[in-house]
C-alpha positions as CSV (number, residue, x, y, z in Angstrom):
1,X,31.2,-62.3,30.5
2,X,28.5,-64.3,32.2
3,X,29.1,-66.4,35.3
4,X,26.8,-68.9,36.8
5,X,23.9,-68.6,37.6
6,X,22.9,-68.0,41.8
7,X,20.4,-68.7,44.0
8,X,19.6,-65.3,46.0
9,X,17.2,-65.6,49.0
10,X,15.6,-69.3,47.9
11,X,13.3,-66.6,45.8
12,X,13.5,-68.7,43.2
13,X,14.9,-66.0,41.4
14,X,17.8,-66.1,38.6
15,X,20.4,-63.6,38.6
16,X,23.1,-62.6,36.0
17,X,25.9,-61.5,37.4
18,X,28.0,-59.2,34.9
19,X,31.1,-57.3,33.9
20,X,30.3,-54.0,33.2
21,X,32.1,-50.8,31.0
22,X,31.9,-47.3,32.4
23,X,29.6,-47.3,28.9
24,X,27.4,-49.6,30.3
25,X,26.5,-47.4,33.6
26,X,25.6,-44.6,31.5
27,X,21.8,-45.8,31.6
28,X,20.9,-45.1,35.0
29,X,21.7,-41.6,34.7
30,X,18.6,-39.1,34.3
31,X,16.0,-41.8,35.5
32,X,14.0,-39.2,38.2
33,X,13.0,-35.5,37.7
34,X,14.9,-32.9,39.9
35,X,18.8,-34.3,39.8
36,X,21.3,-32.4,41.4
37,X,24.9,-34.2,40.8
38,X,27.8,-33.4,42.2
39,X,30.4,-35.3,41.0
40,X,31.5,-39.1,40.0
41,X,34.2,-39.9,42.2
42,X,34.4,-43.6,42.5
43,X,35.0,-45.9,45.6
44,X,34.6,-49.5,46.6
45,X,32.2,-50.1,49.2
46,X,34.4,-50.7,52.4
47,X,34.4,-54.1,53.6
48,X,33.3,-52.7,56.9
49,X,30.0,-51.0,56.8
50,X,26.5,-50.7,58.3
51,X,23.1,-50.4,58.0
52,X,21.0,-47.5,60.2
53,X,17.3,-47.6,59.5
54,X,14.6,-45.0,61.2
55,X,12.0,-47.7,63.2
56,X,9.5,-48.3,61.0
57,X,8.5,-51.1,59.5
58,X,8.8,-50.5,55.5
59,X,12.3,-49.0,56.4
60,X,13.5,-52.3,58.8
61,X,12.4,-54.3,54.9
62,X,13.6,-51.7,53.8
63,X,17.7,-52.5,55.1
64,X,17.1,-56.1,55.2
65,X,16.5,-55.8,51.2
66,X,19.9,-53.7,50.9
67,X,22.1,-56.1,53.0
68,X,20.9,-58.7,51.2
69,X,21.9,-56.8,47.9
70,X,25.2,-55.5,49.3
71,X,26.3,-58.9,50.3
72,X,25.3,-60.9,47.2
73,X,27.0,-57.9,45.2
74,X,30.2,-57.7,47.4
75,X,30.1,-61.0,49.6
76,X,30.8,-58.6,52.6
77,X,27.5,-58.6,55.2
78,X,26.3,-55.4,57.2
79,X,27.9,-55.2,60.6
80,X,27.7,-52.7,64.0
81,X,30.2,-50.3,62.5
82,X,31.7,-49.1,59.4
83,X,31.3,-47.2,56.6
84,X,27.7,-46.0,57.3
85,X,24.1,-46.2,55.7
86,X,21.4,-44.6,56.8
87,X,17.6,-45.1,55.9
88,X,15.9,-42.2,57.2
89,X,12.0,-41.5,57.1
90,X,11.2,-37.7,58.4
91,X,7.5,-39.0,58.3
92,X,4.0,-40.4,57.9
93,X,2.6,-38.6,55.0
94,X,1.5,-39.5,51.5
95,X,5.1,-38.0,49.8
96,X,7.1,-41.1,47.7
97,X,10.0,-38.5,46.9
98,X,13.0,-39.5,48.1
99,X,17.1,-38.2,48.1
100,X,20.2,-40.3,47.7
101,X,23.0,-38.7,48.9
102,X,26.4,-40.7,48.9
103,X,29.8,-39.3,49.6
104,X,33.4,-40.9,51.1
105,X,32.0,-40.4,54.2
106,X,28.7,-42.2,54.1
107,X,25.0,-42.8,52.2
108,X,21.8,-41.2,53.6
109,X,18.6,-42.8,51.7
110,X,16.3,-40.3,53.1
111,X,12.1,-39.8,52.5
112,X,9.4,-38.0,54.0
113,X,7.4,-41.1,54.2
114,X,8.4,-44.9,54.9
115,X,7.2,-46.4,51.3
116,X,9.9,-43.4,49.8
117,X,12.5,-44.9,51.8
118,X,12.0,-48.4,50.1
119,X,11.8,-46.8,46.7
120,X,15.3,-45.3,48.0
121,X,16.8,-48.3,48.6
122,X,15.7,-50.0,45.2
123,X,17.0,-46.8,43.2
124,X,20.2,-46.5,45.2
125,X,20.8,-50.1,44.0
126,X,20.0,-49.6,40.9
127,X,20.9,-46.1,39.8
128,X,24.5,-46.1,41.9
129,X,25.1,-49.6,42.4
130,X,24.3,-50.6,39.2
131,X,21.6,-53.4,39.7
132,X,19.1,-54.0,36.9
133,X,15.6,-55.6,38.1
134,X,14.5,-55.9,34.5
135,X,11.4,-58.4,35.4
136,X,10.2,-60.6,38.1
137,X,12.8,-63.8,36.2
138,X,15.8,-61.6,35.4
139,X,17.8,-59.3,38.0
140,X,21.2,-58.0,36.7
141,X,23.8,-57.4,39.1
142,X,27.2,-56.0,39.0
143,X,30.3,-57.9,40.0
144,X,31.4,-55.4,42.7
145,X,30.2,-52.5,44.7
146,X,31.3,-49.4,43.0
147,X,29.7,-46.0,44.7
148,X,30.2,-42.6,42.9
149,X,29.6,-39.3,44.9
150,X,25.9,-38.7,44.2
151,X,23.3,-36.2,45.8
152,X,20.1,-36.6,44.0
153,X,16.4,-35.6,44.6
154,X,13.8,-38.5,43.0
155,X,10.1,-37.2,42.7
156,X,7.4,-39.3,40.4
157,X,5.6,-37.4,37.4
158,X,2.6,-39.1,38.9
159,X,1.2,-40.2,42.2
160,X,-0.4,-43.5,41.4
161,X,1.3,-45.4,38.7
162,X,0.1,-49.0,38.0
163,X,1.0,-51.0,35.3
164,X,-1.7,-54.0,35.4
165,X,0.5,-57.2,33.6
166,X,0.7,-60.1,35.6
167,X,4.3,-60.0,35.3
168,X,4.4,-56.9,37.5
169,X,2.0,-57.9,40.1
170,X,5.2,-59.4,42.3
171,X,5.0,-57.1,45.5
172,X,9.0,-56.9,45.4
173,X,9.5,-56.5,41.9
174,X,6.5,-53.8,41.6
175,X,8.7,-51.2,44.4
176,X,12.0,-52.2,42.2
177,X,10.1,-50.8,39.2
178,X,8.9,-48.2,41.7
179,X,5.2,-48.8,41.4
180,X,2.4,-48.2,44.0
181,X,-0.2,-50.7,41.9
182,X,-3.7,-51.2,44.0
183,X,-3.5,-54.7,42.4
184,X,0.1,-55.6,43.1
185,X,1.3,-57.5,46.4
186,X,2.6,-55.0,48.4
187,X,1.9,-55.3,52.4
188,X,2.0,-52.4,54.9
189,X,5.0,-53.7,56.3
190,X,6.3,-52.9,52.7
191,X,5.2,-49.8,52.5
192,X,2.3,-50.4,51.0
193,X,-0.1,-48.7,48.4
194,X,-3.0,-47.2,46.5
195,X,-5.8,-48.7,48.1
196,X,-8.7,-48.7,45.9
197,X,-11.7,-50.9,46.6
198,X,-13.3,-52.0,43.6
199,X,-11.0,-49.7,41.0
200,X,-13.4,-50.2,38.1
201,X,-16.9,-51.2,37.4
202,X,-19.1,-51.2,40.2
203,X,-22.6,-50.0,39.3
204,X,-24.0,-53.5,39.1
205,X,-22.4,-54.0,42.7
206,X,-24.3,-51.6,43.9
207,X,-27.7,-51.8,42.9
208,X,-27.6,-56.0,41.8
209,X,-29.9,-56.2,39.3
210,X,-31.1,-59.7,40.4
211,X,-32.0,-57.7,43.3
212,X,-33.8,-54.8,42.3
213,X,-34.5,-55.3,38.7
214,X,-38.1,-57.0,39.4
215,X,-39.5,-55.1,42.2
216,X,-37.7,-52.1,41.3
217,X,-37.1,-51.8,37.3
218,X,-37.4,-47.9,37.6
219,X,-33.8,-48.5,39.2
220,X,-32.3,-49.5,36.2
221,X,-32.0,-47.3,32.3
222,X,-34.8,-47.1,30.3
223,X,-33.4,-47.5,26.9
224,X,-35.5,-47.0,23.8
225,X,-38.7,-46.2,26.2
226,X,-38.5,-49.6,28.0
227,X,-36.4,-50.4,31.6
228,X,-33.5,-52.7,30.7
229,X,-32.1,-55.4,33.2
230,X,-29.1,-56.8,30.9
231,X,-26.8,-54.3,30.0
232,X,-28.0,-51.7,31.5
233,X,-26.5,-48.7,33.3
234,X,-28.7,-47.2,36.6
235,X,-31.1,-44.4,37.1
236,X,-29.1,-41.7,38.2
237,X,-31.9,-39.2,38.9
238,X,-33.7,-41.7,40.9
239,X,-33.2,-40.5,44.3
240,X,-33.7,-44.1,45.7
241,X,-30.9,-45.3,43.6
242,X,-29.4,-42.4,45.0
243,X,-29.9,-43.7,48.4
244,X,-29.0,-47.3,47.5
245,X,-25.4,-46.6,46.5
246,X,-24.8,-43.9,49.3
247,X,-25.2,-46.7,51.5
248,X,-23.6,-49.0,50.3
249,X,-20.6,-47.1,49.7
250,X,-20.3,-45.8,53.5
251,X,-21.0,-49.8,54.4
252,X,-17.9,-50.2,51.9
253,X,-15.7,-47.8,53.9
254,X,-16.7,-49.3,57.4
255,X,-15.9,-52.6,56.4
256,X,-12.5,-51.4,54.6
257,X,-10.8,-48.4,56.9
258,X,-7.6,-49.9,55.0
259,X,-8.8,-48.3,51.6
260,X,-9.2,-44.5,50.5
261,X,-10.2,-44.5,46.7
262,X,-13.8,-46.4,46.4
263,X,-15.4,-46.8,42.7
264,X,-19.0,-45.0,42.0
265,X,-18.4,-45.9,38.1
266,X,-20.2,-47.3,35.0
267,X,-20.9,-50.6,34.2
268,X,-18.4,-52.3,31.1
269,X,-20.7,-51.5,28.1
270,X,-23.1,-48.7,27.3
271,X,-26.5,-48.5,28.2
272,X,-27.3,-45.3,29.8
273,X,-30.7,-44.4,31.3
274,X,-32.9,-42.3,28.3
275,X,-35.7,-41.5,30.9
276,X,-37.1,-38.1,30.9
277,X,-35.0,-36.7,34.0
278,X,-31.6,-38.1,33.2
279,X,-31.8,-36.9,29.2
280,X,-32.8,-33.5,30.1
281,X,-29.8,-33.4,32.6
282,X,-27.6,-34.7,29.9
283,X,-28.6,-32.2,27.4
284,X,-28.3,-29.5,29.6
285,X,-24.6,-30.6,30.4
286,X,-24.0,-31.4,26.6
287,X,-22.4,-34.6,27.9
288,X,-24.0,-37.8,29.7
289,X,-21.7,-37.5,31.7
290,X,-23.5,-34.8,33.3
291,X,-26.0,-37.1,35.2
292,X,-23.1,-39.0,36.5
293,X,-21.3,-36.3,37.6
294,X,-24.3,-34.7,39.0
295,X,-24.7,-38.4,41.2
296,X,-21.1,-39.0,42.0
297,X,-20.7,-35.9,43.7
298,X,-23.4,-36.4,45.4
299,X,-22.6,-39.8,47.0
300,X,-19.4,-37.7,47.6
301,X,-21.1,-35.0,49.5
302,X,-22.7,-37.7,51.4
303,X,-19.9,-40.1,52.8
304,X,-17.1,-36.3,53.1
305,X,-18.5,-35.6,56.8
306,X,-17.7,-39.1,58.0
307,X,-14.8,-40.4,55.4
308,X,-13.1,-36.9,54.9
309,X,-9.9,-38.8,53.8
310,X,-11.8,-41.1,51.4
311,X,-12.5,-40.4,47.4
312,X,-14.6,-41.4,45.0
313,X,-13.4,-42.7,41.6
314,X,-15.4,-42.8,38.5
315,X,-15.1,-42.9,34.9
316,X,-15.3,-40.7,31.8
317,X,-15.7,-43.3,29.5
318,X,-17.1,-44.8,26.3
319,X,-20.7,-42.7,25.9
320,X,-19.4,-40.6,29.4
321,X,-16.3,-39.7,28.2
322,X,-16.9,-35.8,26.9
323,X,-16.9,-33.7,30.3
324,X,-20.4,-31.9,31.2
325,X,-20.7,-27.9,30.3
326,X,-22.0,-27.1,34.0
327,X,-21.1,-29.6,36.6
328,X,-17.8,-29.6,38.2
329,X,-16.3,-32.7,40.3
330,X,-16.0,-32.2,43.9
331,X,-12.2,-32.1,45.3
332,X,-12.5,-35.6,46.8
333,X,-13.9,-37.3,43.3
334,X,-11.5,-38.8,41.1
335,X,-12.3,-38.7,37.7
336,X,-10.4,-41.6,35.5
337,X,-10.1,-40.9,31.8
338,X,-10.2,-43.6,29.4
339,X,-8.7,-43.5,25.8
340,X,-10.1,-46.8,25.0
341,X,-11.0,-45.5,20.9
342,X,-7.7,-43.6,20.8
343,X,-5.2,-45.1,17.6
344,X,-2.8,-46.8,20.0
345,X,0.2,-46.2,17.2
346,X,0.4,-42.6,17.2
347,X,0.8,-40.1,20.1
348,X,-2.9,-38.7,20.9
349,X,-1.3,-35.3,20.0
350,X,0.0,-35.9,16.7
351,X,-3.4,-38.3,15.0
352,X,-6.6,-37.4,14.1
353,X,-8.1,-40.6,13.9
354,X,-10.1,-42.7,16.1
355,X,-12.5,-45.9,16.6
356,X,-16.2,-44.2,16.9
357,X,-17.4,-46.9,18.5
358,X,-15.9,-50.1,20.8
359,X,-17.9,-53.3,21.1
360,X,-16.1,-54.5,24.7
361,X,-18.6,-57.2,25.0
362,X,-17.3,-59.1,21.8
363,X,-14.3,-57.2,21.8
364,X,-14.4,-55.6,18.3
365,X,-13.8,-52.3,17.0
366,X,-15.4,-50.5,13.9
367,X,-12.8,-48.8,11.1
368,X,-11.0,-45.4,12.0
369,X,-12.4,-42.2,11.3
370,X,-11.6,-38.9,11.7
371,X,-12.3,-37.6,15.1
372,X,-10.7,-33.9,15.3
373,X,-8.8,-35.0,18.4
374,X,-11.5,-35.5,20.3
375,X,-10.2,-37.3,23.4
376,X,-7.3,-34.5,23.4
377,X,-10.6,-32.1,23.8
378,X,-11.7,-33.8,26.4
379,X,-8.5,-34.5,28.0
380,X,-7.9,-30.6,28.2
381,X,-11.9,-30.1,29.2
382,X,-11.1,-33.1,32.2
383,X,-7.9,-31.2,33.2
384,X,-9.0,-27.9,33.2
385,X,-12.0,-28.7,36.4
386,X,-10.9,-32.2,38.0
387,X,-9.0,-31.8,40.9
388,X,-8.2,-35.0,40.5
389,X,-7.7,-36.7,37.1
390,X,-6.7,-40.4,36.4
391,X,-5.8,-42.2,32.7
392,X,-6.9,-45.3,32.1
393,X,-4.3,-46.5,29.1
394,X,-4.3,-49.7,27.4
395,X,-1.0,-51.2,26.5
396,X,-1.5,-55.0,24.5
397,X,-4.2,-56.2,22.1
398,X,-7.2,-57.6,24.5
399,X,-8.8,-59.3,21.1
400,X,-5.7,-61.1,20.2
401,X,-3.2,-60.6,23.1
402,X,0.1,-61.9,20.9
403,X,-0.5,-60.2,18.0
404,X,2.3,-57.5,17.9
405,X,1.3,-54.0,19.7
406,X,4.0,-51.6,18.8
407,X,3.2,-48.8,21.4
408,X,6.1,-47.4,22.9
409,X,7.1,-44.7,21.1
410,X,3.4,-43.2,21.7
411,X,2.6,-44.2,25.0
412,X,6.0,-41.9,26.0
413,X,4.5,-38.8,23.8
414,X,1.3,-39.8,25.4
415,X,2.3,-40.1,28.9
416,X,4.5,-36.4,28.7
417,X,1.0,-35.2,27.3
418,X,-0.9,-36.3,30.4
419,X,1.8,-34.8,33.1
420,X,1.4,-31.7,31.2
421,X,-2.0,-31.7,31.6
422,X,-2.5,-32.1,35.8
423,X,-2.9,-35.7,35.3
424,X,-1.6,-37.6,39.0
425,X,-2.8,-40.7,38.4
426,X,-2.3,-43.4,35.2
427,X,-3.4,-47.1,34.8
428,X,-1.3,-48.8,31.8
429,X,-3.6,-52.1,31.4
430,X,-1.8,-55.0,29.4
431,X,-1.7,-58.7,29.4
432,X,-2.9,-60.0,32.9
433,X,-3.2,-63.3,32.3
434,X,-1.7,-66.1,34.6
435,X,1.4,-67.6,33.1
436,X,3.8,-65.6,30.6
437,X,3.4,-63.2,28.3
438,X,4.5,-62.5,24.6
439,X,4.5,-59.6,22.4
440,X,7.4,-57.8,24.3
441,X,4.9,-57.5,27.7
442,X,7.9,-57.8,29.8
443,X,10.1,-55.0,27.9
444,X,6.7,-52.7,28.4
445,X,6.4,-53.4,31.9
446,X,9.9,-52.3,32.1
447,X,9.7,-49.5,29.9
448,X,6.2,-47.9,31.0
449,X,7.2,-48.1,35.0
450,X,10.4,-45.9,34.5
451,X,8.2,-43.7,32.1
452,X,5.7,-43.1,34.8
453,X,8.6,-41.6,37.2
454,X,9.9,-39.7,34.3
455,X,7.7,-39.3,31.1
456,X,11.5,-38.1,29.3
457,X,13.7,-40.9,30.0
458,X,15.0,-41.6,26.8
459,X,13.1,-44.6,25.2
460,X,15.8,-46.0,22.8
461,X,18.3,-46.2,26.2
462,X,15.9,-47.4,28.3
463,X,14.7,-50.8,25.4
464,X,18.5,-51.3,24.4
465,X,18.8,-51.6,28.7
466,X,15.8,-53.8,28.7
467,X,17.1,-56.0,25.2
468,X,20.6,-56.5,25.9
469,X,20.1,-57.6,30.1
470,X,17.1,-59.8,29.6
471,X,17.6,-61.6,26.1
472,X,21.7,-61.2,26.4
473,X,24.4,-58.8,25.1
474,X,25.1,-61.4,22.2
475,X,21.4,-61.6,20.7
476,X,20.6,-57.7,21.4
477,X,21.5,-56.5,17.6
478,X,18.9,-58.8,16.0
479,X,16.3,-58.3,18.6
480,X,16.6,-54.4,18.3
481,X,16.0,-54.9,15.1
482,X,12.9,-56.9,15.0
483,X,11.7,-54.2,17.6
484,X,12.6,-51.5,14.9
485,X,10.8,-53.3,12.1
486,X,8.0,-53.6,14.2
487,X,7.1,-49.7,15.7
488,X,8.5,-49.2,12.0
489,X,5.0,-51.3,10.5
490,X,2.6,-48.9,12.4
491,X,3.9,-45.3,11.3
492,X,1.6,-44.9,8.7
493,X,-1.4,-47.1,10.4
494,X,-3.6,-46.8,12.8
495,X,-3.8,-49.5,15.6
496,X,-6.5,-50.8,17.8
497,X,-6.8,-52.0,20.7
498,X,-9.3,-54.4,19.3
499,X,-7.5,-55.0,15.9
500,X,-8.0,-58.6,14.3
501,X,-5.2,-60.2,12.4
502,X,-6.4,-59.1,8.9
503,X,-5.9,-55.2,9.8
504,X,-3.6,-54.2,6.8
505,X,-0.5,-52.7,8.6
506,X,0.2,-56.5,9.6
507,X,1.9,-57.4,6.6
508,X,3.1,-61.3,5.9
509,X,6.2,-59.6,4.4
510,X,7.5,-57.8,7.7
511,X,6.0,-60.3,10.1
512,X,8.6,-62.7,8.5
513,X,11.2,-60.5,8.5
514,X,11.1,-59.4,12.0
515,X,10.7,-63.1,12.9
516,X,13.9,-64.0,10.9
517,X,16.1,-61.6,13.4
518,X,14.1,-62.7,16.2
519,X,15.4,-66.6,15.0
520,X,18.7,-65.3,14.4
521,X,19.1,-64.1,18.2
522,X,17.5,-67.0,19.4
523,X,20.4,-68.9,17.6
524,X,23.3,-65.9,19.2
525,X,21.3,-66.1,23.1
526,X,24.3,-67.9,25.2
527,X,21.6,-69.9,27.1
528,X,18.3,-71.6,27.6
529,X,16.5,-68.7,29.7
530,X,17.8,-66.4,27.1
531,X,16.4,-68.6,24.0
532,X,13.2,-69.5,25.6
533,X,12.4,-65.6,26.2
534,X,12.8,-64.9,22.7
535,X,11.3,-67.8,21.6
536,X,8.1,-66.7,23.8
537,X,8.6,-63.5,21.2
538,X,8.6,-65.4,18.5
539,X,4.9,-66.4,18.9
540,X,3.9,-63.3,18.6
541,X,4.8,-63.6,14.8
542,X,4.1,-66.9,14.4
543,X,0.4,-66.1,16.0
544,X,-0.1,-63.4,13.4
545,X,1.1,-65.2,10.5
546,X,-0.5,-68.6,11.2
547,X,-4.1,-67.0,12.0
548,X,-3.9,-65.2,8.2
549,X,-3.0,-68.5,6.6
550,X,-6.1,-69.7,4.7
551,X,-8.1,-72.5,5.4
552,X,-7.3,-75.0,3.0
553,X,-2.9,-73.7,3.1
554,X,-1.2,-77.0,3.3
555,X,0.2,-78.2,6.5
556,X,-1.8,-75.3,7.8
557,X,-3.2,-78.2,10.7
558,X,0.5,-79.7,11.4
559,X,1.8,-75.4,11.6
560,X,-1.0,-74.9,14.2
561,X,-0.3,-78.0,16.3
562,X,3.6,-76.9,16.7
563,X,2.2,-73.7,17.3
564,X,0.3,-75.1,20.4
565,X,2.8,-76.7,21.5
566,X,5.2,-73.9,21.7
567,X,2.3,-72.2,24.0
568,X,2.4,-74.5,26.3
569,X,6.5,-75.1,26.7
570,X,6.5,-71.6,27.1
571,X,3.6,-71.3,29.5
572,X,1.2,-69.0,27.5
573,X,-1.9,-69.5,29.3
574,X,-4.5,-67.0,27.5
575,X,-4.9,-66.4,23.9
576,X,-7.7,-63.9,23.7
577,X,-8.3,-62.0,27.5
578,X,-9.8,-64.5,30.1
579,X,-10.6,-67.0,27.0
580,X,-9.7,-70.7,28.2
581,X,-6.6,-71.9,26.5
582,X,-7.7,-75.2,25.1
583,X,-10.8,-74.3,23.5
584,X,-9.1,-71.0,22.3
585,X,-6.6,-73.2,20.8
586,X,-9.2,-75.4,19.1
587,X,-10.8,-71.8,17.9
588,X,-7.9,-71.2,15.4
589,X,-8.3,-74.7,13.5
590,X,-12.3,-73.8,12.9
591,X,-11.9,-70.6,11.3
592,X,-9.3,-67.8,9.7
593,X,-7.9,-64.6,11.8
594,X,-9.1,-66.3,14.9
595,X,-12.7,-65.2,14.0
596,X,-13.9,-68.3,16.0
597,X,-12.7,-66.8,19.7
598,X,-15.9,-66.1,20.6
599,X,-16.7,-69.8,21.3
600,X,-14.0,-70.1,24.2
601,X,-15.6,-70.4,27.0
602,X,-14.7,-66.7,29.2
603,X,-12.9,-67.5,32.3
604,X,-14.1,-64.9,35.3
605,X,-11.7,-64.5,38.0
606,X,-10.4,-61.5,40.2
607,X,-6.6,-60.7,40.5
């Protein structure tokens, strides 16, 4: 039964207030690693009870955040005595584990460090309370305060866990979701982050090549015997160059004490330097990612007497990707691993088959081949001599983000793979567009944040959770299925991140099919937020099918035109990553399988 709908905190926020079956609670159970239960005898929260935090400031949000929740949930506010909560931080340190301990005689929400006690409060509300903060637009609650007797310790699989949609950029909704996202909008007073500055591609930062390229083109790759200034990588045995980015790294960290992860990384395409010095470094190493190495450590070495807390993060990716034979990285360099050729479809484990090469400029990808597990070599090679190892995942299509990406199933085998292996950091990149998001973003963003607490959640509880609170009990059946005929179209295909809409595992006959259920639960949904959701699905099909209609299919102009229209009712902003909408949209009439994308003009802008 669904009653109306509230206003909670003027957030502008809609929440779902529910009845829910012992059945229904079930799903919380199992969500962190270490659980120690000891019983499930329930009681009502008392009337009479109150709130005790430890004084600092991410706890004091901390209990304003659970009175808040308490009293929406039981209509009874906090007062001076009572049935007692404590928030307690024992701390300062880096730890987000956390324990919730609740028995008759009162909770303790307790954390070495004040950011765990926020994470404490959000999974005490959720996992015994029985809140659901399913996305930034949809929080389910319960229609009373039921505790059970619960004593259980919470630890994350990994340390830093972002996962980069836009939907999940909300500072409040990130720490429901428990995530500690460098991109997300979390204050200090919140608890805070990973504080990276510049988390990606910084070699053109720098060493600008509108700088140094013509005083200084020895800065810069030589490629093919001559010094490149466009797409070009830097010198890395140029001890000037050297010089260069040691200093600007320490003015970095001078200007930005708030930070402690600084990028030393590649730029966004290949490139690297063929001069004498750097290719006999790289052959020696067997990898070019030997002459990176051999620099980023040394910028390391450089800025460890003065920065000892500080790191360095760089990338093993694209032609850098295979670790070097000889150089190891120092303790405080972070190497990030990228699996950008991977098949997206299958866990890394379990296929043989990659992309050899990825065009990022145009966003294109070449036909799979086999690759012998390669990036699970290199995985293992990374693993076996970083101290600390990152994942840089990919979770949408970037050529075509509504064309279906059925990636669950793997990124959960994938993600166990990489806690096996020492990883303590991952990146799950997706659909950061302004506006909304189709192609079932906001059941990933879901999905992949409890999966980076606890890589053996079950997946099939965890989407029916998802499916049944955010589209509605009564359109559930028929959207489970689409999701099933979906995953289903990929397990004997391999799947891109780059894949255009004439790859062969999207099929007209399936795409239809899955669409039908999705219209039939549009048709079940009990209400307008619930149809518009799925009807933001929806394109996702409609986008496939429509860009494989040939030219000269009638009513193919009138199809696209409703099309558009649907994108912007539903507030679909991007089409193709950081394309402009309109001229994206205009793309689609001039040519088949969106080949025209190309010619939208690209939108550069910084989250």
């Amino acid at each position: 039964m669904v009653y109306d709908f509230v206003s909670f905190q003027k957030r502008k926020l809609t929440l779902f207030y529910q009845n829910f079956s012992q059945k229904d609670t079930e799903w919380a159970s199992g969500w962190y690693n270490g659980i120690i239960c000891k019983g499930a005898d329930a009681m009502r929260l008392p009337q009479k009870y109150c709130i005790h935090a430890t004084n600092h400031e991410p706890c004091r949000f901390a209990a304003k955040e659970l009175g808040a929740y308490l009293t929406a949930i039981s209509g009874c506010t906090p007062s001076g005595s009572g049935y007692p909560i404590v928030i307690q931080c024992s701390g300062e340190n880096d730890s987000e584990a956390f324990r919730i301990c609740v028995t008759p005689e009162g909770t303790t929400l307790s954390s070495p460090s004040p950011r765990g006690c926020v994470y404490a409060v959000y999974a005490f509300l959720e996992e015994v309370v029985g809140c659901r903060f399913l996305a930034e637009d949809c929080e389910v609650l319960p229609p009373s305060c039921e505790l059970q007797s619960w004593d259980r310790a919470y630890q994350p699989a990994f340390a830093y866990r972002e996962v980069y949609f836009r939907g999940a950029l909300d500072g409040r909704f990130a720490l429901k979701r428990g995530l500690n996202s460098a991109r997300a909008q979390i204050p200090p007073a919140w608890g805070g982050k990973t504080m990276f500055y510049n988390y990606s591609h910084t070699f053109e930062q720098l060493v600008p090549p509108e700088k140094w390229f013509d005083s200084h083109p020895e800065y810069f790759s030589m490629i093919d015997g001559e010094r490149r200034r466009e797409q070009s990588q830097l010198c890395l045995t140029n001890p000037d160059v050297l010089r260069l980015c040691i200093d600007r790294v320490r003015q970095w960290m001078r200007e930005h004490p708030e930070c402690r992860i600084f990028s030393v990384a590649q730029n966004d395409w290949y490139g690297y330097c063929q001069c004498p010095a750097c290719r006999a470094v790289d052959e020696a190493e067997g990898s070019h990612a030997g002459s990176l190495l051999r620099f980023v450590n040394a910028v390391a070495d450089a800025i460890r007497e003065e920065f000892p807390q500080n790191r360095i993060h760089t990338f093993a990716y694209l032609y850098g990707r295979k670790a070097p034979r000889l150089t190891r990285p120092r303790d405080n360099v972070i190497i990030r691993l990228c699996n950008i050729e991977s098949c997206m479809a299958h866990p890394i484990e379990a296929c043989a088959y990659a992309v050899p090469r990825i065009d990022v400029l145009t966003a294109t990808a070449g036909p799979f081949e086999p690759c012998g597990q390669a990036f699970l070599r290199d995985l293992r090679d990374w693993s076996g001599m970083a101290h600390n190892l990152y994942i840089w995942d990919y979770a949408v299509n970037f050529a075509h983000y509504l064309l279906p990406f059925p990636n669950l199933a793997a990124a959960q085998r994938n993600l166990q793979l990489f806690r096996d292996c020492g990883v303590t950091g991952v990146f799950e990149q997706g659909n950061y567009a302004p506006g909304a998001a189709s192609a079932f973003c906001t059941l990933k963003i879901y999905v992949l944040s409890r999966l980076l607490w606890n890589p053996d959640e079950p997946i099939e509880r965890l989407v029916r959770t998802f499916v049944e609170g955010y589209f509605s009990k009564a359109a559930a059946p028929e959207v489970m299925t689409a999701l099933a005929i979906t995953h289903q179209a990929v397990a004997n295909a391999h799947m891109s991140l780059y894949d255009q809409p004439d790859a062969p595992y999207l099929d007209e006959e399936w795409l239809q099919r899955a669409d039908s259920h999705l219209a039939a639960a549009q048709a079940k949904a009990p209400g307008q937020p619930y149809r518009d959701r799925i009807a933001r699905e929806r394109l996702s099909y409609a986008y496939a099918l429509l860009t494989r209609l040939t030219m000269d299919a009638p009513g193919r102009s009138q199809r696209l035109e409703q099309f558009a229209q649907e994108v912007r009712r539903l507030d679909i902003r991007e089409l193709f990553e950081r394309r402009a909408l309109e001229p994206s949209l205009a793309a689609l009439e001039r040519a088949r399988y969106g080949a025209a994308r190309g010619e939208a003009p690209y939108q550069v802008y910084r989250l």
